[in-house]
N, C-alpha and C positions, 0 to 999 in steps of 0.2 A: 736731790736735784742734779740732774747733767749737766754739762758744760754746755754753755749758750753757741748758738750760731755763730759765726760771724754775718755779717751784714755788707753785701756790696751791692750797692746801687749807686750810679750815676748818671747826670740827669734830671727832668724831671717831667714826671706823667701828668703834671698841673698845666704845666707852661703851653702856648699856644703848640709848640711841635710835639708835646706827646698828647696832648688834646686830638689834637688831627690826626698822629696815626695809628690812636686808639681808636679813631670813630673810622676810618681806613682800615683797618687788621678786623672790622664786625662785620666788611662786606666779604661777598665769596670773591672777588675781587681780590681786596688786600687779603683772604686767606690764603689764598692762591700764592701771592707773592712771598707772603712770611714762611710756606711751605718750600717755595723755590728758593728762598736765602737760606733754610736752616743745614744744608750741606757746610757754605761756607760760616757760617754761623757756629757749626760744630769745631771748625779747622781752628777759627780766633781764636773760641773758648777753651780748645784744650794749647795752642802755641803760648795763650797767659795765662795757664793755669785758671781760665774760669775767672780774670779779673774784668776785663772787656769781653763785648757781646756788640754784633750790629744791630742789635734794638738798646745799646745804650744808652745813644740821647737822649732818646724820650723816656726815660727812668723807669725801663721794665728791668724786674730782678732775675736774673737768667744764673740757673747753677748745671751744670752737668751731671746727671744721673750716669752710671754707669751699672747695669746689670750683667747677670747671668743667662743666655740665650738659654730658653726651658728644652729645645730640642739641641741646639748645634753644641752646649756647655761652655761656647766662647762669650770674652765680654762684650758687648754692647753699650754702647754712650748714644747718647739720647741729650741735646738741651731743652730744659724744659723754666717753663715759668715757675715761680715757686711765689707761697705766700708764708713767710718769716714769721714764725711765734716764739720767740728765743729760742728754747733748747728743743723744738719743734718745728720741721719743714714740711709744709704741706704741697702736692704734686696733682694735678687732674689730668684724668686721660681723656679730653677734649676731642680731641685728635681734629680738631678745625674742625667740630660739630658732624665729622662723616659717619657714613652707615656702621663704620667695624671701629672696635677698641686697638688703640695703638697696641705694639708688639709689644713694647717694654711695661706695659700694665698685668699680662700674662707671663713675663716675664718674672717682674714680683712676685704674683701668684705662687707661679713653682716655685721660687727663690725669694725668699726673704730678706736676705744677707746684699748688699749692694755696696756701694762709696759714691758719693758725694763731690765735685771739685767747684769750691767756692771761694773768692777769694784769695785764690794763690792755694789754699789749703785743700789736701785731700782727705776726704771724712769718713772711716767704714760707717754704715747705716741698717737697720735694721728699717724694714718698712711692714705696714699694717694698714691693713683695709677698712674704711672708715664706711661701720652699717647702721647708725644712729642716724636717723633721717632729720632730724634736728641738725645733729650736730654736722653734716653735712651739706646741710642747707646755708646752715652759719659759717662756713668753712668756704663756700662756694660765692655767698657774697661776697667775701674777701678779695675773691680771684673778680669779680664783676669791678667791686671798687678799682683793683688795680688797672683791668683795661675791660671796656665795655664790648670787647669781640665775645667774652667769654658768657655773656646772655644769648647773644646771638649763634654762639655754637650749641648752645644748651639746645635754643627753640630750630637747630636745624637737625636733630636726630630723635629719636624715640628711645634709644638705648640708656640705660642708667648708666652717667657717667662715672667712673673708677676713681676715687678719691682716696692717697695714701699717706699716712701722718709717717715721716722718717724721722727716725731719733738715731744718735749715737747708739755703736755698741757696747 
């Protein structure tokens, strides 16, 4: 077995403020917004090493992905939601339910090899494309449990969304 995650969330996505801008972040609306804050969103999360996030509050788990551009060979950071399985991180490329797969999913693709910054800690990661339609699907209600934009992005594209389980290397 590998070394477990760490675990940073704070907040919490029960309480009436993550309640509401879980049901806020389902409309295009709030996707909108959440798309227009993840600039600075990015800037927080790498200034504390990935300890705070301005989704926060409302106890969403925000890690920083950082891959290998498939064409440019530079790195790439990306904050993304994650759903926590100890020594297992799971990533979807939702991309707010739109027409085209985020960049950093073809990213992975070519590039396997990535890091991680959660928690203060930075993680090299290996990532893998999850093709079990099962286990997929139970991987995805996870990300619905967490915040319920993430049905609503499902039901706004036709495209099979890109599900990657990251582990240590």
């Amino acid at each position: 077995m590998t070394a477990q995650f760490p675990n940073r969330q704070w907040g919490s996505r029960t309480g009436v403020l993550g309640r509401t801008a879980s049901a806020f972040a389902a409309t295009r609306i709030g996707s909108a917004v959440v798309r227009t804050l993840t600039p600075l969103d990015r800037k927080l999360l790498q200034r504390t090493d990935a300890r705070y996030t301005v989704l926060g509050p409302i106890g969403v788990p925000i890690i920083l992905l950082t891959t290998t551009g498939r064409k440019s060979g530079q790195p790439r950071t990306s904050p993304l939601l994650y759903v926590h399985d100890g020594d297992t991180l799971y990533v979807v490329g939702s991309n707010f339910g739109q027409a085209h797969h985020p960049a950093w999913t073809a990213n992975l693709l070519a590039h396997a090899e990535a890091s991680v910054t959660i928690a203060g800690q930075h993680i090299p990661v290996r990532a893998r494309r999850l093709d079990d339609a099962e286990h997929k699907q139970q991987v995805y209600d996870r990300f619905i449990e967490t915040t319920e934009a993430y049905a609503a992005y499902r039901d706004r594209t036709t495209r099979d969304l890109r599900i990657f389980a990251l582990t240590r290397v």
